[in-house]
N, C-alpha and C positions, 0 to 999 in steps of 0.2 A: 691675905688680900689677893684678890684672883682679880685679873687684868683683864678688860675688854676692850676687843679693837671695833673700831665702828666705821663700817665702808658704805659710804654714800650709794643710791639708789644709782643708775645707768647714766639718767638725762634730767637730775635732780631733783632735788629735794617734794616735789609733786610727782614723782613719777612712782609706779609700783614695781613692785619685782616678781608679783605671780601674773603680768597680763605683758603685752606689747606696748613701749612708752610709746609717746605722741612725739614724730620727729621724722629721722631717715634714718630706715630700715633696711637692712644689709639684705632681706629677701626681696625687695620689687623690682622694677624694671628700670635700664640704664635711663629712658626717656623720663621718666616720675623722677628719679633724684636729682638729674638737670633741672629739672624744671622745677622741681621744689629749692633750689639754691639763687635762683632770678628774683631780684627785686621783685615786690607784689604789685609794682606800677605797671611794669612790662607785661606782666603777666593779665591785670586786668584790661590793660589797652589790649592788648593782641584777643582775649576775648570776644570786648566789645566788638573792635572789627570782623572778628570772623559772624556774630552774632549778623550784624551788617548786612552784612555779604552774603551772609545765606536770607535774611530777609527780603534781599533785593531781589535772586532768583525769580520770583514768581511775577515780579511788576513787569523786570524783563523779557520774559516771556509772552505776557501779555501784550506789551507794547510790540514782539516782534510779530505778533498774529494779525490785533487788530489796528493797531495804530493808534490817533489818539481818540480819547473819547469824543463821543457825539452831540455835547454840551461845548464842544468847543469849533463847533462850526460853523461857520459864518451866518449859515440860515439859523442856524436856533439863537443865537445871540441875538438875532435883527428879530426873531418871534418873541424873545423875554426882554426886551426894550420896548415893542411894541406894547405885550400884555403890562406891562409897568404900569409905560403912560397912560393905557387906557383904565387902569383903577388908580392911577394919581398917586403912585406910591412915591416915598420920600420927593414931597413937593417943591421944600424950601431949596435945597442946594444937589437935589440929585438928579434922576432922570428926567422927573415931573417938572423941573423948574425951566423957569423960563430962557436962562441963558444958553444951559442944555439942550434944548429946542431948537432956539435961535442957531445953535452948533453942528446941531443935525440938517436942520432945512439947508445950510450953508453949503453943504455935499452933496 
């Protein structure tokens, strides 16, 4: 009777022994294995934030150039309340209506 000893695969029973297992690898970098031992919640918050953050860049910029937009200035506001009223848009309880009116002339 001939004896066979049987030694488990590296990172188990799924893993192979002619490729690289799925895990941490004694070749990659000190930053990669840190960061592969964080909880996966830290990991994906800090992500998202950074996703964020570099999203915002471009608004910020914008806003430092021109300031804010031109939909939000008094006169175009007082032209799209006018053009409203004069095609009667939402009549019963919005611009068109009569209380709104009443609200306006009061100024």
């Amino acid at each position: 009777m001939v004896k066979v000893f049987y030694e488990p695969p590296p990172y188990g029973p799924g893993s192979a022994l002619n490729r690289p297992a799925y895990g941490i690898q004694s070749g990659g970098s000190a930053l990669i294995q840190q960061l592969s031992r964080r909880p996966p919640n830290m990991l994906i918050a800090g992500a998202c934030a950074g996703m964020v953050a570099l999203a915002y860049i471009p608004i910020m910029v914008r806003e430092a150039r021109q300031g804010l937009p031109f939909t939000l200035s008094p006169e175009y506001q007082a032209a799209t309340r006018a053009y409203m009223r004069y095609h009667n848009m939402n009549p019963i309880f919005g611009i068109s209506s009569k209380s709104a009116r009443a609200a306006d002339e009061a100024h």
